[in-house]
Every structure is written in structure tokens, then in C-alpha cells.
N, C-alpha and C positions, 0 to 999 in steps of 0.2 A: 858516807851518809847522804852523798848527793841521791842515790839511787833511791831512798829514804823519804827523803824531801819531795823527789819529783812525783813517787807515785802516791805519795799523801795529798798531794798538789790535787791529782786527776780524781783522788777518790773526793775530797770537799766538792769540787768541781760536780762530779756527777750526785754525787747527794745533797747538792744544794747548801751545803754548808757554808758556801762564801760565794759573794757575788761576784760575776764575771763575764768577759764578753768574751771568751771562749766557748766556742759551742761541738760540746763532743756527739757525737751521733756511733751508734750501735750501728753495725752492718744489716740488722734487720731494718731498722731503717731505711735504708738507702735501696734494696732488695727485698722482695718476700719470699727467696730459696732459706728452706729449711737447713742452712750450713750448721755443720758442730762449731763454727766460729761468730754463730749469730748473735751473738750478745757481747763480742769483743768491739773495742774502741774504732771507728771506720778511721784508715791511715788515707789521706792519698798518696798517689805514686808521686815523688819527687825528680824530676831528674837531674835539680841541680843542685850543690854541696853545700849551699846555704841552706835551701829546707831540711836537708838529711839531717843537718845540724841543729835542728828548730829545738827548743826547748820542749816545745808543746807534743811535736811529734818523736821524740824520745820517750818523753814521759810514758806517752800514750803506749810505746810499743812495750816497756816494761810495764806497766801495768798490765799490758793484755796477756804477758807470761806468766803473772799471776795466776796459780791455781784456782780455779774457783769460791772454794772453801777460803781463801782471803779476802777476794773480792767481793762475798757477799756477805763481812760484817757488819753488821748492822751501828756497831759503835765506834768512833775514830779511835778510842784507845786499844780496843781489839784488834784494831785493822792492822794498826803500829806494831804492837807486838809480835803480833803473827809475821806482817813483814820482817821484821828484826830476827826472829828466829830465824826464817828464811835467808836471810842474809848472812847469819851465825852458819846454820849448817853449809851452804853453798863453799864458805870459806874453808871451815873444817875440811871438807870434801876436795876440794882443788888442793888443800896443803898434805893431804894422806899420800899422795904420790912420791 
């Protein structure tokens, strides 16, 4: 359920739901190229094993694997669920082998 926790964590974050002094920025943001990844979380590059390790930039990278269609629910009990299905099927799916 950590995976659970942290990208619930980024969605309050970016819908303002809790206050915080982390500040996520969109890749449009930071750029004005029209990328298919313009609306994902902007990571920076780390290159050492303390940031890789960062809570915030985990968070960040599984949220941004989120399908669209998750990331743009409007209510946090929707968001949850849909994650949690997601995290149901994924499991199913690596255990069919």
C-alpha cells in the first residue's frame, strides 16, 4: 500500500487538498514543446542515490505512470479506487505466469 499512499500523497499535493511546501511543476512548465508527456510531474535528473531514493521523487515517477484517466479524477475517493483497481489488476497480471 505504500505505492498507494505516495501517489495519493502527489494527487492532494497537486489538487491543493493539503498544504505543503513541495512544489510539483508540469513539464510544460519548465518548457513550451508540445511533448505527449506535457502534463507529467517535472522529475530532475539525480545523480546521486540519495535523491533517487527521495520520497517525493518516487512518488512523483509513479504517479506520472498513471494512466490519464486516473490522474484526472476529480474526487480523492475516485482517484483511490481507480488506483487500487490498478494495483489489483497489475498483481493478478505478474501472478498469471
Amino acid at each position: 500500500m505504500i505505492k498507494l499512499d505516495s501517489v495519493k500523497l502527489i494527487y492532494k499535493i497537486k489538487n491543493n487538498l493539503i498544504e505543503s511546501s513541495i512544489n510539483l511543476k508540469n513539464n510544460c512548465d519548465i518548457h513550451n514543446y508540445p511533448t505527449r508527456n506535457r502534463y507529467d510531474i517535472f522529475i530532475l535528473p539525480n545523480t546521486c542515490n540519495t535523491g533517487r531514493k527521495s520520497l517525493t521523487r518516487n512518488a512523483a515517477q509513479l504517479y506520472n505512470e498513471l494512466p490519464n484517466e486516473i490522474r484526472n479524477q476529480t474526487n480523492i475517493n475516485a482517484f483511490q479506487r481507480a488506483v487500487k483497481n490498478l494495483i489489483i489488476e497489475e498483481k493478478n497480471y505478474n501472478t498469471e505466469y
